[in-house]
N, C-alpha and C positions, 0 to 999 in steps of 0.2 A: 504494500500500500504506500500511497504518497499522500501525504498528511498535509493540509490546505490552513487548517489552524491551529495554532498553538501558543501558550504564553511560558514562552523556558530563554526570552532574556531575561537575564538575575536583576532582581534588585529594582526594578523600576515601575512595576505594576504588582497584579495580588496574587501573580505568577511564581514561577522560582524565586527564591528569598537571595539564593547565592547562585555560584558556579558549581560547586560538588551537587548541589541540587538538580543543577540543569543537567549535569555528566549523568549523573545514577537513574532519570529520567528517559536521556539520550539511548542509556546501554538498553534498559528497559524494551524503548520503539525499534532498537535493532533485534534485540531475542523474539521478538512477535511479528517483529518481518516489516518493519515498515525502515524504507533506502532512501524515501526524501522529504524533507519536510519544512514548513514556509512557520516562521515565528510571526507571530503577531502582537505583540504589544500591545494595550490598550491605550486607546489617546480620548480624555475625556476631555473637553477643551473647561476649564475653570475648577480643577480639581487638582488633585495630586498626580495622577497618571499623567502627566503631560510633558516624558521626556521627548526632548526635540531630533532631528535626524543625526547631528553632530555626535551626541553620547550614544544614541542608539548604536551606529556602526563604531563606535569606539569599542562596545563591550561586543554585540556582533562574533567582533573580528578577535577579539581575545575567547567569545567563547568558540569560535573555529580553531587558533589556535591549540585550544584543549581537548579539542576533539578528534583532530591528528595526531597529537602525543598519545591519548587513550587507545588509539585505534581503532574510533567509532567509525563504523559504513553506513555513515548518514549524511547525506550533502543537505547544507541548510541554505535559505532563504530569508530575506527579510520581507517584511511587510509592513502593518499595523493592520488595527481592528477599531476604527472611529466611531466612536457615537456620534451620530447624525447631529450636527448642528450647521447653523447660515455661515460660518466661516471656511468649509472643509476646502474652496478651492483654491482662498487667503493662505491657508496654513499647507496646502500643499507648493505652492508658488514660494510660501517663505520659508519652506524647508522644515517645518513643525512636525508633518507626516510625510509618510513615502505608500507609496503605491506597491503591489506585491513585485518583489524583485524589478522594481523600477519600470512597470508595466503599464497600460494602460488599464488596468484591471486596478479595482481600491474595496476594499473586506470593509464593510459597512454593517452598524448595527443599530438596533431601534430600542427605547423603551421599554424594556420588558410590559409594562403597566398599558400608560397611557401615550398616544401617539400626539408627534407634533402634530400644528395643523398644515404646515406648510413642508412637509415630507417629502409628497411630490412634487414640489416646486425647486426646491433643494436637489433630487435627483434629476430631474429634465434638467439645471444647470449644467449639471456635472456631467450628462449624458453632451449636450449640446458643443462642449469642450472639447469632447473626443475619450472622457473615462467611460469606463463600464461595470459601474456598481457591480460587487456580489454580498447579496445581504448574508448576516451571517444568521445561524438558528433560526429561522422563521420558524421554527414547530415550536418553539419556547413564549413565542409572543403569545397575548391571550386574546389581541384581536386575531387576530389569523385563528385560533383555537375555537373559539366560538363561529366566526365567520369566513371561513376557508374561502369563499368567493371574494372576500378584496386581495389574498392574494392574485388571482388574474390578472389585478390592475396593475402591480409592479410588474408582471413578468411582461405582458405587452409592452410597460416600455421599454426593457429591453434587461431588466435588474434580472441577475442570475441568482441561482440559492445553493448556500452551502450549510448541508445539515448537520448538527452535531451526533456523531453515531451510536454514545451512550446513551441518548435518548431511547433508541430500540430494548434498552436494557433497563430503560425504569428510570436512570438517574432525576431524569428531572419532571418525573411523575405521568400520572396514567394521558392527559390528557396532550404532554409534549410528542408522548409513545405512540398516540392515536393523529396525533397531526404528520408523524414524519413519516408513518407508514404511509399514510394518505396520498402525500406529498411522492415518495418514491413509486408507489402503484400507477401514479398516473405519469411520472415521468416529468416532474419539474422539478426535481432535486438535481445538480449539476456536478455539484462537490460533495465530499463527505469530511469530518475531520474528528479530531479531538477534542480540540477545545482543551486542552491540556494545561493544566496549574499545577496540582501537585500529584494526583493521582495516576500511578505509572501503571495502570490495569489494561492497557490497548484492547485485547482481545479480537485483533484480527483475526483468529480461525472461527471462532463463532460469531464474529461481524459475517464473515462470507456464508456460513452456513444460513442465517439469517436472510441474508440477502439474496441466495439461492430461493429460497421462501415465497420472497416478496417480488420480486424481480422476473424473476424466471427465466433469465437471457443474461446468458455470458459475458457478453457485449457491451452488455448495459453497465454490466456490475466495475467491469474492466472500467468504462468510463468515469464511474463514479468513484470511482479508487486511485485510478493511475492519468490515464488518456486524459481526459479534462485538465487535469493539475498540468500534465506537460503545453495543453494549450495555454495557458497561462504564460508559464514561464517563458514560453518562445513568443511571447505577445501574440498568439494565431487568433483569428476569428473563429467564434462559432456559428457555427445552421444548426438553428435548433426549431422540431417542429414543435408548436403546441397545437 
């Protein structure tokens, strides 16, 4: 598997505290088979979480350095994971966040609770630019949970989904579980990831087994796992039918 989200830079979010963290972590996603993976940091703009690109690739590049002396076979990525707010194009132009591996691809998230009102006015900006939002957890939101048809409206415009795969397994309750099956059955989940903090449980053999389940094409599953992540990386467009 290639792993789309993750928070294991140390120290700057409610992710890894340290670097032996991120390493013990790291060894972790290599024994359960996962070869690449994109960090994502959270950027809340007027909070604590608001390290800039400068530190970010400073630890970055120290945590690759540790991850060649360990001899992890994990190629890593940068990113962030933004909460939606009216400055995301400001702070990407002033170097505040970075887009995944300097993509035009940018890991976006909503309000668990309550939505802005100007959400999609925010994304048509960003879209209009030339980025290509991918929301992250949408089965975690509770409008999406009660109202599964406003999803349609981000994915018309063109916002992709990346779902967190512990959901399948409970973590974040019955009704996240019943939104991302939903969401895979009909083929509007793009990514899949971790979502990764502290808990080193991957469990990619019974993710696939799982998604054998729900899926029921090879294809599909490879996409959501591997193929998608590498369109990203190589900035490639997607044809995606809904």
């Amino acid at each position: 598997m290639k792993d789309m989200h993750s928070h294991l830079l140390y120290g700057i979010d409610d992710g890894s505290k340290d670097i032996s963290e991120s390493i013990t972590l790291l060894k972790e996603a290599e024994k359960q088979g996962i070869t690449e993976l994109m960090i994502t940091p959270h950027y809340i703009e007027d909070s604590k979480y608001n390290c800039n690109n400068k530190e970010k690739i400073k630890r970055f590049n120290e945590l690759k350095e540790e991850v060649e002396k360990e001899k992890i076979n994990i190629k890593l990525y940068l990113g962030n994971e933004v909460l939606i707010n009216e400055n995301i194009l400001k702070l990407i132009k002033n170097k505040e966040i970075t887009t995944l591996n300097n993509s035009k691809y940018i890991l976006i998230e909503f309000p668990l609770g309550n939505m802005l009102y100007n959400t999609k006015d925010i994304i048509y900006n960003l879209i209009v630019k030339g980025y290509v939002p991918i929301l992250a957890h949408p089965e975690r939101y509770r409008i999406f949970q009660k109202h599964r048809e406003h999803i349609e409206e981000y994915l018309r415009m063109g916002v992709l989904l990346q779902g967190n795969y512990k959901s399948l397994f409970g973590k974040y309750g019955k009704d996240a579980k019943k939104t991302l099956i939903y969401l895979l059955k009909n083929h509007k989940i793009t990514f899949l990831g971790s979502d990764c903090h502290h808990d080193g449980d991957f469990k990619i053999k019974k993710l696939k087994k799982k998604l054998k389940l729900i899926l029921k094409n090879d294809n599909m599953i490879e996409d959501v796992l591997k193929n998608n992540f590498d369109k990203v990386i190589l900035n490639e467009n997607f044809s995606i039918k809904r």
